[in-house]
Residue frames relative to the residue before (quaternion, step in Angstrom):
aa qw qx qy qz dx dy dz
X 1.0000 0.0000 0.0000 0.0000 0.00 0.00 0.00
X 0.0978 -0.8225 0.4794 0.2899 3.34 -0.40 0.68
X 0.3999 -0.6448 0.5891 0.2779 3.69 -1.47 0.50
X 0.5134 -0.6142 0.5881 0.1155 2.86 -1.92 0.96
X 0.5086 -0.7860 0.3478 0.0496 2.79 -0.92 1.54
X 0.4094 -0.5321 0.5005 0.5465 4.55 0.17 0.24
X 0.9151 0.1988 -0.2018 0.2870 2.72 -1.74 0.80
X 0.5786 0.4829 -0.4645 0.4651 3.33 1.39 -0.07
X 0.2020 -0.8005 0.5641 0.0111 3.55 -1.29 1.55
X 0.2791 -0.7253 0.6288 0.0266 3.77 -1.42 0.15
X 0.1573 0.6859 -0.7105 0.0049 3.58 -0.80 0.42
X 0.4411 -0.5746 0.6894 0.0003 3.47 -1.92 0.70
X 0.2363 0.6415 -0.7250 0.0837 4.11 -0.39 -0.27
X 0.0058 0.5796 -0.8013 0.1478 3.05 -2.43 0.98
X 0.3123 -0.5172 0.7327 0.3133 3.89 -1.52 0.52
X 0.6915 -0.4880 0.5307 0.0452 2.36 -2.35 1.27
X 0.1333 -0.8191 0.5481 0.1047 3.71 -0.57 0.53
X 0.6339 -0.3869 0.5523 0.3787 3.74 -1.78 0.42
X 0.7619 0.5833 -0.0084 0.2812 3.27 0.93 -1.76
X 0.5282 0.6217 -0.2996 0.4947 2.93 1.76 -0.58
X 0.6965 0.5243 -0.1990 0.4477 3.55 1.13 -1.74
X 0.6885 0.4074 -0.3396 0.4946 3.69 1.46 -0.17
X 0.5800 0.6031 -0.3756 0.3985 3.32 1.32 -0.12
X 0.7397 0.4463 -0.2370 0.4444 3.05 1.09 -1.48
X 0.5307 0.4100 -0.5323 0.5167 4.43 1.12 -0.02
X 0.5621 0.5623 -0.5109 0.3267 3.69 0.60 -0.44
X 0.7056 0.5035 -0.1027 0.4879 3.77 1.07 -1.07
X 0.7947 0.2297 -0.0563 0.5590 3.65 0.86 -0.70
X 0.1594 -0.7126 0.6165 0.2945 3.95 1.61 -0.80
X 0.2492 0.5717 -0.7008 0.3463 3.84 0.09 1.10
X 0.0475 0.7659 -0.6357 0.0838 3.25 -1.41 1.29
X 0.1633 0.8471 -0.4932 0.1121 2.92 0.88 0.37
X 0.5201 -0.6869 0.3450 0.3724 3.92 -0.86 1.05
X 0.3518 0.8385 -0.2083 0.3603 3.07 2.17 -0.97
X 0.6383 0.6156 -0.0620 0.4580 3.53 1.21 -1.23
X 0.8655 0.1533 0.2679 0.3945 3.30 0.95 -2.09
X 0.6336 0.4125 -0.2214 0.6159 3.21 1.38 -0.37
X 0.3033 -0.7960 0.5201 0.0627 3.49 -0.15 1.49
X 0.6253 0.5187 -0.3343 0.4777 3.85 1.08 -0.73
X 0.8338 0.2013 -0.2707 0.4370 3.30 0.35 -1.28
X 0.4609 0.6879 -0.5091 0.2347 3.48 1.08 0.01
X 0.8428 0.4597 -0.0502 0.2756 3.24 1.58 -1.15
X 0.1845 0.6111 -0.4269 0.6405 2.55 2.80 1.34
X 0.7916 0.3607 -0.2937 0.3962 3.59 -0.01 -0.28
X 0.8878 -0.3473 0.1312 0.2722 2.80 -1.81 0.79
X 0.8272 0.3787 -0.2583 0.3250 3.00 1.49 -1.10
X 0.5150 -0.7397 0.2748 0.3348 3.35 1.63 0.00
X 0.7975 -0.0810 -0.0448 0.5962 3.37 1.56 -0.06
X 0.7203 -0.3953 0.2457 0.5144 3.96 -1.10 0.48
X 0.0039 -0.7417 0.6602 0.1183 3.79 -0.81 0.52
X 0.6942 -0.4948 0.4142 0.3187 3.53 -1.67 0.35
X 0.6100 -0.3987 0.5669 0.3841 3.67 -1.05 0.02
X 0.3081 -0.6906 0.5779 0.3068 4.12 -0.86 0.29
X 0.4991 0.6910 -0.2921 0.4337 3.16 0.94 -0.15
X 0.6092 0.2861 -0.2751 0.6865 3.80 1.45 -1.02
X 0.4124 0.5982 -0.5190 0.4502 4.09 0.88 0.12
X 0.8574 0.1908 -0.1452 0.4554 3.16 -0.47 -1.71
X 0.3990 0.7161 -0.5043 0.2716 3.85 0.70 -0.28
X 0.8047 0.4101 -0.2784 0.3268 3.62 1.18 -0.83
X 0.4083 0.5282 -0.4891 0.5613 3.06 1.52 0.68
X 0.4327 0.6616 -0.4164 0.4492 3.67 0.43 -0.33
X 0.6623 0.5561 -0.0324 0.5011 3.28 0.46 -1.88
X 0.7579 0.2570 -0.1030 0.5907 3.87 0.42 -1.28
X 0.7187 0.3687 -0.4230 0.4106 3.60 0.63 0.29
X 0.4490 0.7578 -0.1751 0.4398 3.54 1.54 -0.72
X 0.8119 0.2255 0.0616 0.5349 3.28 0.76 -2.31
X 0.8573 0.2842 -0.1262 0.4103 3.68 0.87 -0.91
X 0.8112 0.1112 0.0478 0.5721 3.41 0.99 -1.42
X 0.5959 -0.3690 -0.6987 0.1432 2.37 -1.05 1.95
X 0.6513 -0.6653 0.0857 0.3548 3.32 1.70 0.94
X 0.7103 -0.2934 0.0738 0.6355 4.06 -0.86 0.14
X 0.6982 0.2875 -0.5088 0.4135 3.00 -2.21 1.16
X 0.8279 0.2799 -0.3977 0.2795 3.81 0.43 -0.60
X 0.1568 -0.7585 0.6299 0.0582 3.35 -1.86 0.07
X 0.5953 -0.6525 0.3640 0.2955 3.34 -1.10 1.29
X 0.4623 -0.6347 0.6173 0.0497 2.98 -1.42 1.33
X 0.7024 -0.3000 0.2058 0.6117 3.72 0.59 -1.14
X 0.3329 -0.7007 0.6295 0.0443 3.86 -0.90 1.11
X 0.1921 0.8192 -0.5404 -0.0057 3.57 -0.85 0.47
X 0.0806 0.8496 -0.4639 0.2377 3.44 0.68 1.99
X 0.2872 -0.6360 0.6911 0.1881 3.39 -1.52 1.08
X 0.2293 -0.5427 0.7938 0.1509 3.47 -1.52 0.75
X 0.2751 -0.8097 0.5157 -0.0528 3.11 -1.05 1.87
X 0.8013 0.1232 0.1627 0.5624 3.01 1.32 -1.68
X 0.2762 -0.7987 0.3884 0.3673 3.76 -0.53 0.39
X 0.4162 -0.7101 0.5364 0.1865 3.31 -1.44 0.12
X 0.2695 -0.7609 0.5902 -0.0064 3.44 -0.83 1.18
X 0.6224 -0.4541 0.5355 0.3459 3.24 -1.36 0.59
X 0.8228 0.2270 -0.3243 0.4079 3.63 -1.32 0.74
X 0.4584 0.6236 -0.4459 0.4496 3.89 1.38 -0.52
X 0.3188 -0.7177 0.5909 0.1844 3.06 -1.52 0.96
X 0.1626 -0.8047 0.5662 0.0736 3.92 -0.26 0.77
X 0.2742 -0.7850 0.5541 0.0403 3.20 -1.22 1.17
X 0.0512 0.8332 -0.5430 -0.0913 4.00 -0.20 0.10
X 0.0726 -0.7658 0.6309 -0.1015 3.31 -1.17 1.36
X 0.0761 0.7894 -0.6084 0.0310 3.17 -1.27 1.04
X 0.0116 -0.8440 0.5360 0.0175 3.77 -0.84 1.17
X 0.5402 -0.6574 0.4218 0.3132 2.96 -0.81 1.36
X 0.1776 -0.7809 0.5902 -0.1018 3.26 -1.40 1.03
X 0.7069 -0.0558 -0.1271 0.6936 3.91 1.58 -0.05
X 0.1196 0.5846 -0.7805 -0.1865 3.79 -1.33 -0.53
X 0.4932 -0.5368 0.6680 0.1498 3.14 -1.77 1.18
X 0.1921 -0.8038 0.5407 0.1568 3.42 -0.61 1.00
X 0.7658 0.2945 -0.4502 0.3523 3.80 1.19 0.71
X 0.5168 0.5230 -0.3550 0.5773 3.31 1.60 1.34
X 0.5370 -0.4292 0.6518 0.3204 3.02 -1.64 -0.40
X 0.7298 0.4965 -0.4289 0.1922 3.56 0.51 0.21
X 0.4642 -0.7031 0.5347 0.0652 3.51 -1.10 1.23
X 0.1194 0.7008 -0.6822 -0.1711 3.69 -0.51 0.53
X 0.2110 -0.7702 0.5956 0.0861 2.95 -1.89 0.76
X 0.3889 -0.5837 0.6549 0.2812 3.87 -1.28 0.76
X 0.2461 -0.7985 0.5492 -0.0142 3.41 -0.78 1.24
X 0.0557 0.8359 -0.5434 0.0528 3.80 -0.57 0.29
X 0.3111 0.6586 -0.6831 0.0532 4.29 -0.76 -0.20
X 0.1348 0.6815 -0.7185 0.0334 2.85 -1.81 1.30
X 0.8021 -0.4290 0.2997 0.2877 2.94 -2.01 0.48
X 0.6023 -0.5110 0.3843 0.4779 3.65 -1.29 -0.29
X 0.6686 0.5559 -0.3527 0.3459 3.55 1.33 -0.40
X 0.5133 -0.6124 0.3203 0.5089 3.58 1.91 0.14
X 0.2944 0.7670 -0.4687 0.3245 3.52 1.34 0.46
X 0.0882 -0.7408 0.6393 0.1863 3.40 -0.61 0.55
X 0.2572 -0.8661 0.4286 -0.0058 3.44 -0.88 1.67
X 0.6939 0.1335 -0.0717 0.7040 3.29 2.14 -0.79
X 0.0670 0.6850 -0.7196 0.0918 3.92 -0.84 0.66
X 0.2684 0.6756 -0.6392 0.2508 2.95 -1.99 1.03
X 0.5389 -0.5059 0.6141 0.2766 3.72 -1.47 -0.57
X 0.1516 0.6250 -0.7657 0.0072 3.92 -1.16 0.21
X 0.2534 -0.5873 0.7683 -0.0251 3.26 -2.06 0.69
X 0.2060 -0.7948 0.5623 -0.0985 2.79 -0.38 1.74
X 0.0803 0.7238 -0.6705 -0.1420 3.80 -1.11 0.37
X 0.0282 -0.9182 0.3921 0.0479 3.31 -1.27 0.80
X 0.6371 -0.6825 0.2097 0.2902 3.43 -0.40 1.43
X 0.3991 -0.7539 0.4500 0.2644 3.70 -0.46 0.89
X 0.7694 0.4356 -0.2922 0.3645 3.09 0.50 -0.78
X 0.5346 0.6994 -0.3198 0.3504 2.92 1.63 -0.41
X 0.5957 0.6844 -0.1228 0.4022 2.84 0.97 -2.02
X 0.8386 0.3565 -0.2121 0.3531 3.61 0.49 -1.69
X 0.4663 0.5663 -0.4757 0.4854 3.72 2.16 -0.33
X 0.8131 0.4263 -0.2319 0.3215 3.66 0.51 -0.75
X 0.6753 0.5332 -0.4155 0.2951 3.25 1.28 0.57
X 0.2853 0.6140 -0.4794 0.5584 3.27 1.48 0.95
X 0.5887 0.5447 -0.1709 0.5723 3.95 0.66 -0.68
X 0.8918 0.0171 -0.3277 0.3115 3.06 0.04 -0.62
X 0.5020 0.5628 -0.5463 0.3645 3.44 1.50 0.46
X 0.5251 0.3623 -0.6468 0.4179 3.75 0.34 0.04
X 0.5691 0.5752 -0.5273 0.2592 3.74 0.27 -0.88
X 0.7049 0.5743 -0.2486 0.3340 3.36 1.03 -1.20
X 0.4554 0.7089 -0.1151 0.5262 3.37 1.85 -0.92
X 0.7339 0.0978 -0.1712 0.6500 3.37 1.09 -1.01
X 0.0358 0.8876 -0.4592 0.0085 3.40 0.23 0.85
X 0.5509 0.4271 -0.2912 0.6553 3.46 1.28 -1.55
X 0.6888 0.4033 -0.4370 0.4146 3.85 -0.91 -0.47
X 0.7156 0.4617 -0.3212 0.4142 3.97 0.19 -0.89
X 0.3549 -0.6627 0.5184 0.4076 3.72 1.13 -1.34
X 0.6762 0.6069 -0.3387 0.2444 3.36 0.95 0.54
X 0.2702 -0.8514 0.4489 0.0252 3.63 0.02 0.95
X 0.0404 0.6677 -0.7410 0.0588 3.70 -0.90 1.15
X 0.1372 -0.7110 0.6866 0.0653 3.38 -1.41 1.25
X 0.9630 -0.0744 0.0655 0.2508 3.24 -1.40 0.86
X 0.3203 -0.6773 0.4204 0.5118 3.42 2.65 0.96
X 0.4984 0.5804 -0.5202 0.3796 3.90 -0.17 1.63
X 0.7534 0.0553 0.1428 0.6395 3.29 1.22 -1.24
X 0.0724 0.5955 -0.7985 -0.0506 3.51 -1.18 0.64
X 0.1261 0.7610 -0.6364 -0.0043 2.92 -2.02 0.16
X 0.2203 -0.7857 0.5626 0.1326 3.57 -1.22 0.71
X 0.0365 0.7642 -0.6438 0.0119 3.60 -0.89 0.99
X 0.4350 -0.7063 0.5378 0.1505 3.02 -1.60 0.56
X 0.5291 -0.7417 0.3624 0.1967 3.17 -0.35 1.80
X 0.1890 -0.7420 0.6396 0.0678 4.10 -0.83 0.86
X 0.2737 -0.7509 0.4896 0.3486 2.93 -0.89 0.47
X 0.6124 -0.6262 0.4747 0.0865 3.44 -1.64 1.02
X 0.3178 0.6511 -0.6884 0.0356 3.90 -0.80 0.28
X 0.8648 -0.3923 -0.2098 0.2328 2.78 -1.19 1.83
X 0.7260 -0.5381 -0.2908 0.3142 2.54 0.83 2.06
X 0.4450 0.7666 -0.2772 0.3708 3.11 1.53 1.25
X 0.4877 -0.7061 0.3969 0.3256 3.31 0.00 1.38
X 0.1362 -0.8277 0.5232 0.1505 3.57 0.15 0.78
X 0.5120 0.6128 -0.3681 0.4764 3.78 1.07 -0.80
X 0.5740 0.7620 -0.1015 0.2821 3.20 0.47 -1.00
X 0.8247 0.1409 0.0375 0.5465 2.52 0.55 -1.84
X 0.4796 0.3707 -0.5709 0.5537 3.68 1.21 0.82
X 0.6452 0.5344 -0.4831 0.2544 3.21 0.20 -0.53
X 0.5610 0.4682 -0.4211 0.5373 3.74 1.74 -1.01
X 0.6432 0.5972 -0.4371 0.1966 3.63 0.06 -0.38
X 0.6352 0.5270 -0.2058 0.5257 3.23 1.79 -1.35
X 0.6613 0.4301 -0.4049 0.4623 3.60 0.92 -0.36
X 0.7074 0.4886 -0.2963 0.4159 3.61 0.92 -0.35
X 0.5607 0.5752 -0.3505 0.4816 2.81 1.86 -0.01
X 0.5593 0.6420 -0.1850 0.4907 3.53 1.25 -1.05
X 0.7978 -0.1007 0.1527 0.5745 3.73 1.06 -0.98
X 0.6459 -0.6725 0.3493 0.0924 3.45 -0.09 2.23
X 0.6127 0.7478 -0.2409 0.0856 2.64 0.60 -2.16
X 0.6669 0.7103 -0.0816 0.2099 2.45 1.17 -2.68
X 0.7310 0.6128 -0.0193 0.2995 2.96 1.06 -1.72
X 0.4150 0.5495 -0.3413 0.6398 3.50 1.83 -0.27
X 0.1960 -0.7084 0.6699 -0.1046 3.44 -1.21 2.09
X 0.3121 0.6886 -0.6289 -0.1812 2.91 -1.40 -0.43
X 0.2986 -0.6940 0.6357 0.1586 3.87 -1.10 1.18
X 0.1482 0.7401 -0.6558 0.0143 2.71 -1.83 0.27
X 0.6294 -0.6117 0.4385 -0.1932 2.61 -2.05 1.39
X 0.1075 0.8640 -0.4918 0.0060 3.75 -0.08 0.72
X 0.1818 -0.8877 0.4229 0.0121 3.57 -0.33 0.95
X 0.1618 0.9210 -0.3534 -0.0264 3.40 -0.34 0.77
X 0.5821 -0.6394 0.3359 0.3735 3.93 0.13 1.13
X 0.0225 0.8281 -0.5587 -0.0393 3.89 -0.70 0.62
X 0.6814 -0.3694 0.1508 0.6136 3.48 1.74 -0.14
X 0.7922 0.0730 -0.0475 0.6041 3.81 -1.13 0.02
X 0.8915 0.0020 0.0406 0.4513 3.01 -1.62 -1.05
X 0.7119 0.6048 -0.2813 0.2197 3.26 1.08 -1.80
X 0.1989 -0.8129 0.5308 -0.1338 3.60 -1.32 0.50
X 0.1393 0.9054 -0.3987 -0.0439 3.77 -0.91 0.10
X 0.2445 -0.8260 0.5011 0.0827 3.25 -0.10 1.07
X 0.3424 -0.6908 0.6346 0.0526 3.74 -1.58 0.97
X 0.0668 -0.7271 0.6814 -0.0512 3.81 -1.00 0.60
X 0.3761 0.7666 -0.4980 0.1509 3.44 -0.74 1.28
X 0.7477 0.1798 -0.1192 0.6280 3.20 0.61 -1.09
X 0.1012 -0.6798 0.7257 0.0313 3.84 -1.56 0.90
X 0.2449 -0.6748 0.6396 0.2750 3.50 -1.99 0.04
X 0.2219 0.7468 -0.5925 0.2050 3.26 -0.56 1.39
X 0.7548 0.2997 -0.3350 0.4777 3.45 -1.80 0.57
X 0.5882 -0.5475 0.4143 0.4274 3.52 1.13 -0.14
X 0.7279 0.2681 -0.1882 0.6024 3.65 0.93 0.68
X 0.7367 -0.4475 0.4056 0.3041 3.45 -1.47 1.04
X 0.1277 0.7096 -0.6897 0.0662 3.91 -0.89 0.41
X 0.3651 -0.5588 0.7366 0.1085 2.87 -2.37 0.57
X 0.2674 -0.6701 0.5972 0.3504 3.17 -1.61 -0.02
X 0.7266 -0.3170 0.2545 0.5538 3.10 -1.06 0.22
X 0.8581 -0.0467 0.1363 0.4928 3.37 -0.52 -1.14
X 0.4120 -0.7000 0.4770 0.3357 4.08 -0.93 0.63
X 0.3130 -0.7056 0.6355 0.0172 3.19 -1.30 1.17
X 0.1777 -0.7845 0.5912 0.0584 3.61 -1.28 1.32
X 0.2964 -0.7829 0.5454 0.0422 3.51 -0.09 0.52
X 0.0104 -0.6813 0.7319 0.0032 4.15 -0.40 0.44
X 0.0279 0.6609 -0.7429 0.1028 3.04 -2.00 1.17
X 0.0202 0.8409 -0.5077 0.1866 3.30 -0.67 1.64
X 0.3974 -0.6636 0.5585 0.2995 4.03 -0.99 -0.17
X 0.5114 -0.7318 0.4163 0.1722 2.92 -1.47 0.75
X 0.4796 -0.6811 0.2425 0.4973 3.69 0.12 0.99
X 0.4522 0.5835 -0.5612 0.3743 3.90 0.84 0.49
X 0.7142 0.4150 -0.1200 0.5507 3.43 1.27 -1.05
X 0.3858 -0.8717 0.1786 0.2437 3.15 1.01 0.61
X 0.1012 0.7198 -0.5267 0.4408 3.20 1.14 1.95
X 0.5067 -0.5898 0.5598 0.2864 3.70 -1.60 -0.13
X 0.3761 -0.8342 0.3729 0.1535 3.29 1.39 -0.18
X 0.0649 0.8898 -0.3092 0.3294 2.64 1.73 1.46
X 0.8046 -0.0494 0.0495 0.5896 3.47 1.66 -0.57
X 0.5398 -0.4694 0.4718 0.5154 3.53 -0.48 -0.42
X 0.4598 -0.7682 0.4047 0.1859 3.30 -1.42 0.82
X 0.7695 -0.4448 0.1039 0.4464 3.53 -0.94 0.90
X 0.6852 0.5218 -0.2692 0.4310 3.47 1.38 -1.62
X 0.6125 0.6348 -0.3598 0.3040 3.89 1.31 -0.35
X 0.6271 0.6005 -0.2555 0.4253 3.06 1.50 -0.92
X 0.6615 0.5122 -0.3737 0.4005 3.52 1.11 -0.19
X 0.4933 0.5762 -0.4040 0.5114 3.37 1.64 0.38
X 0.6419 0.3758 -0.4298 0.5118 3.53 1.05 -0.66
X 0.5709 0.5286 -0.5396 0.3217 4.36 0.57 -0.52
X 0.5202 0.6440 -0.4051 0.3880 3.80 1.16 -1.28
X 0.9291 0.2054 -0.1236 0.2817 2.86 0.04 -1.44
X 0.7189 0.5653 -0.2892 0.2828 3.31 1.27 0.08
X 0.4309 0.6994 -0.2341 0.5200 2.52 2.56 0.13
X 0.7058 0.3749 -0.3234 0.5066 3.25 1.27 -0.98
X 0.5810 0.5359 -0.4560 0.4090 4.11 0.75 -0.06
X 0.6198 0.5046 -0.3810 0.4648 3.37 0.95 -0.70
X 0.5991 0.5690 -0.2867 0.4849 3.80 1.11 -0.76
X 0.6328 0.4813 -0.3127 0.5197 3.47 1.02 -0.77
X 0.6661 0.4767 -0.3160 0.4788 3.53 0.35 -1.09
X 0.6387 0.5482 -0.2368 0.4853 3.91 0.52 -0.63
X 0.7800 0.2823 -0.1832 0.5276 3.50 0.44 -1.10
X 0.5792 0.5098 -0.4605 0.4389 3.69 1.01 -0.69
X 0.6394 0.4413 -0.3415 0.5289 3.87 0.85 -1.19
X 0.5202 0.4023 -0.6275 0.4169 4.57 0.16 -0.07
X 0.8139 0.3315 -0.3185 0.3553 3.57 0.29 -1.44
X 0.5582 -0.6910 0.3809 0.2566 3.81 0.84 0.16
X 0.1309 0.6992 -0.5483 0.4397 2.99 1.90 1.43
X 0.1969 -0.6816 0.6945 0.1196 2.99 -1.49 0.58
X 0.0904 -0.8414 0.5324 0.0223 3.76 -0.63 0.79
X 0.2514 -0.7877 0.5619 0.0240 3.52 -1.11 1.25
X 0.7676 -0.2159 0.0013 0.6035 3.59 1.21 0.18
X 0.1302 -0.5747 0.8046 -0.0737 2.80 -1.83 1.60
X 0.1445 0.7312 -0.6591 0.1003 3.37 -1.24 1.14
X 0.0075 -0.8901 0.4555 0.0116 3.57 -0.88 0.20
X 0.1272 -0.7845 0.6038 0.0611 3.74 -1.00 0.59
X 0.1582 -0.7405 0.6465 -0.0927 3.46 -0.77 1.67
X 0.2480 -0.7399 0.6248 -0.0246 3.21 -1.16 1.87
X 0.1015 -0.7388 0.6656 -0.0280 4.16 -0.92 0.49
X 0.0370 0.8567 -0.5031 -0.1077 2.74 -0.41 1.45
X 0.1475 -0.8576 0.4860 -0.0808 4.07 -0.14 0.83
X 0.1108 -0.7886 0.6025 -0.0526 3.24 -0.87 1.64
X 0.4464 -0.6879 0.5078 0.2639 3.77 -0.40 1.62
X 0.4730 0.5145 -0.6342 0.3307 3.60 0.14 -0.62
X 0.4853 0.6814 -0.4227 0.3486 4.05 0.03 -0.49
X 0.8760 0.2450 0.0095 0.4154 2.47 -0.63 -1.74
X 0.7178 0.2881 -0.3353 0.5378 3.69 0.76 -0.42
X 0.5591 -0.7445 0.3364 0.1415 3.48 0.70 0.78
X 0.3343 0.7013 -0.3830 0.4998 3.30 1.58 1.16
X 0.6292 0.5941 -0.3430 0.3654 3.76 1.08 0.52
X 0.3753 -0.6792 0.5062 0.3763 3.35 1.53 -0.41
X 0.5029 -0.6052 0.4497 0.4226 3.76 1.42 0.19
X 0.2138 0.7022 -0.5502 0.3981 3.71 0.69 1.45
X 0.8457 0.2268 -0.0725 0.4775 2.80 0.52 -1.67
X 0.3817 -0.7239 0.4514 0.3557 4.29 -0.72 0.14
X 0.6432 -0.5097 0.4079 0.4001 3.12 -1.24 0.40
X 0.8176 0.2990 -0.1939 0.4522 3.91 0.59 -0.99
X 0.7751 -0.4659 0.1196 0.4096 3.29 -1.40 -0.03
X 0.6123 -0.4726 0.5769 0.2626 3.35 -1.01 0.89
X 0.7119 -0.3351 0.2712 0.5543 4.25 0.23 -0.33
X 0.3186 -0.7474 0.5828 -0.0178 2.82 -1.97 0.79
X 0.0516 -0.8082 0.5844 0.0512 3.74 0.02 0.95
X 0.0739 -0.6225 0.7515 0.2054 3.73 -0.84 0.86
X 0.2057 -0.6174 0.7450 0.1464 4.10 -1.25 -0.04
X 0.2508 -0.8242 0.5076 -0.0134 3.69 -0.20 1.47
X 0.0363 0.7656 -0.6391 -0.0640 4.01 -0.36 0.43
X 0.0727 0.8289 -0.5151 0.2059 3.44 -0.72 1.45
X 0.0703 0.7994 -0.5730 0.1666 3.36 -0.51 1.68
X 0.0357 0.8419 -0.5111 0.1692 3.41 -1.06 1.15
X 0.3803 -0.6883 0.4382 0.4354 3.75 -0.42 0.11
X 0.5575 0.5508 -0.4447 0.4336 3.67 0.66 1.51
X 0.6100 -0.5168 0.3443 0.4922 4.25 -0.83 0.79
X 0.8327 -0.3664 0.3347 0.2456 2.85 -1.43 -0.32
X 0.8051 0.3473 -0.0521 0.4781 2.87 1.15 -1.53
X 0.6457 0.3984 -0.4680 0.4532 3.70 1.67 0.59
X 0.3304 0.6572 -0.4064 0.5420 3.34 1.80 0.59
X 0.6334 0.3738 -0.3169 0.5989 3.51 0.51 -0.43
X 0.7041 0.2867 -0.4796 0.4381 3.64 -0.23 -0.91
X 0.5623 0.6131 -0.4909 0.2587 3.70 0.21 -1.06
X 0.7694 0.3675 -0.0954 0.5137 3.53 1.36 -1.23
X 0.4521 0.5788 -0.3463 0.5837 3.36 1.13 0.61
X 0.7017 0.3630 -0.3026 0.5332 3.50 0.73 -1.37
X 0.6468 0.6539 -0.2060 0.3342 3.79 0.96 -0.80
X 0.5171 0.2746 -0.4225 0.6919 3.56 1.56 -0.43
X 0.5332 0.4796 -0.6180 0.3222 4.06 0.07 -0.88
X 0.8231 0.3572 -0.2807 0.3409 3.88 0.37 -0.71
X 0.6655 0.6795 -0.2573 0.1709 2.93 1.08 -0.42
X 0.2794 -0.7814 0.4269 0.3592 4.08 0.16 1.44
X 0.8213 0.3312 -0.4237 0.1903 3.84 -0.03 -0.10
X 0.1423 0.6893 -0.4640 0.5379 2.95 2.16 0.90
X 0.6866 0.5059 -0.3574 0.3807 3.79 0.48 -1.59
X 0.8036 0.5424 -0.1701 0.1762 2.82 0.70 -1.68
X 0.5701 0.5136 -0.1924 0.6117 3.38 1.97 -0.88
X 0.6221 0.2692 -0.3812 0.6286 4.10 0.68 0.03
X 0.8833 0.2594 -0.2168 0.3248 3.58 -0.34 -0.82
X 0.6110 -0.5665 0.4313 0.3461 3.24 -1.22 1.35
X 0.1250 -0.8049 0.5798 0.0177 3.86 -1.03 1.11
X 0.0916 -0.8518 0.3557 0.3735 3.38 -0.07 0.41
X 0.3575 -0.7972 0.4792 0.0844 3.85 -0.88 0.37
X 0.2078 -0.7854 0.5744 0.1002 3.64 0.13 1.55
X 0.0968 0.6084 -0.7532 -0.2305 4.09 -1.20 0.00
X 0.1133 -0.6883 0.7101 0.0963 3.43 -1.67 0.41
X 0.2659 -0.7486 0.6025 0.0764 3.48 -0.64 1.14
X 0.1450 -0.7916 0.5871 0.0868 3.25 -1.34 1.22
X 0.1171 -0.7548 0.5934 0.2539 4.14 -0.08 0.46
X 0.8604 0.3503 -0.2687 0.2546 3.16 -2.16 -0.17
């Protein structure tokens, strides 16, 4: 039998069914109105029908059973918070990483976790797993062909660290389009979610020069990472008496413009079921030093004077739903907001 190793992890993901909540009163006789009653569901707290926790935590069931530490085992003792609810059409993700193995048992503890498509974490916790030898050793003939037919099944094992099984969405130009109704309905269902906040670390490196860090945010109601941390340099050009070590702070607000509005384009072109074969773009700033070097008597502003982005957009749609697509995209777009609409901007100074 082989034994799972610390730190080796697994996740499972699936959409939420109508069908599930009739399966799962069919199995447990849970009726709750909570479940089924669309009016009064949407007097309460929660604002719309939510799933049974049971079809929640079931996919850990599922990912402990099929993947991690895999046929033969069964929970010893679970300890899980239900954080967030779940709604029919949400795509739910379960992950579990191993975190002990008793080395005179079969038993496997596991760090448990299953969130939504909006990165919500909806269930967190711990399970203890025990798993059945004999089982285990009939099924490890099984699951190496399984492993053999990996690419065809959807299952993926990197470097004996991680396996996992996801259920394929479909894509239009390369945006999980399911998804991203489904994030709408859940943000519809509970406001809350929708309260961000980014952030930014800056740190002096000499003259002009500088560097900024991007990692950790508060969204969905809870602390997040990004994937991986991003450094960013911001420098002057040796006319401006910098080393010209990077592009300067005021440039980068040409790459937010415009990379905000392509990302908007690519999104809205995939709701209306545009397909799109090129989005490119060239963003002009225009900017008069008198400003900033305080030589205007305060005529002239510090920032740019105007901004032209010049949009190149092809797709298998006319002209004129190529345009709205990009129309509806600056309407949405926040560093669009942020460059027209008066923002306000605290600085607090720390000494010593």
């Amino acid at each position: 039998m082989n034994t799972p190793e610390v730190g080796i992890s697994a996740s499972r993901s699936r959409t939420v069914t109508e069908r599930d909540i009739v399966l799962f009163t069919e199995i447990s006789g849970d009726r709750n109105p909570i479940h089924y009653d669309a009016e009064l569901a949407a007097a309460s707290r929660f604002g719309s029908r939510v799933v049974q926790g049971g079809v929640t935590s079931g996919l850990l069931n599922a990912l402990v059973a099929e993947q991690l530490p895999g046929p033969g085992s069964v929970f010893l003792e679970v300890g899980w918070r239900f954080l967030a609810p779940v709604r029919p059409g949400d795509v739910i993700t379960a992950q579990a990483t191993v975190t002990s193995v008793r080395s005179d048992k079969p038993v496997t503890t596991l760090a448990t976790q299953v969130t939504n498509q909006a990165g919500i974490k909806v269930l967190d916790g711990t399970a203890v797993v025990w798993r059945d030898p004999v089982v285990a050793a009939a099924s490890n003939g099984a699951q190496h062909r399984q492993q053999e037919d990996a690419g065809n099944a959807g299952i993926s094992k990197g470097e004996g660290t991680q396996m996992s099984i996801t259920t394929e969405n479909p894509r239009t130009n390369g945006v999980d389009t399911a998804t991203l109704f489904a994030t709408l309905d859940a943000v519809k269902g509970q406001p809350e979610i929708a309260k961000f906040q980014f952030r930014a670390t800056n740190t002096w490196l000499g003259g002009t020069h500088s560097r900024s860090s991007y990692s950790g945010f508060h969204g969905a109601m809870q602390e997040m990472e990004h994937k991986h941390v991003t450094e960013v340099d911001a420098d002057h050009p040796a006319v401006l008496v910098g080393q010209d070590e990077a592009p300067t702070p005021v440039e980068y607000v040409l790459h937010a413009i415009a990379s905000c509005l392509t990302s908007g384009i690519a999104n809205i072109a995939a709701v209306r079921g545009v397909e799109l074969s090129k989005v490119s773009s060239t963003v002009e700033g225009d900017i008069d030093l008198l400003g900033i070097l305080g030589l205007s008597d305060g005529s002239v502003r510090n920032g740019y004077q105007q901004i032209k982005v010049t949009l190149h957009v092809e797709g298998d749609a006319d002209d004129a739903t190529l345009r709205a697509i990009v129309e509806q995209s600056r309407r949405r777009s926040a560093v669009y907001d942020v460059l027209t609409q008066p923002t306000p901007v605290a600085i607090e100074v720390v000494t010593g």
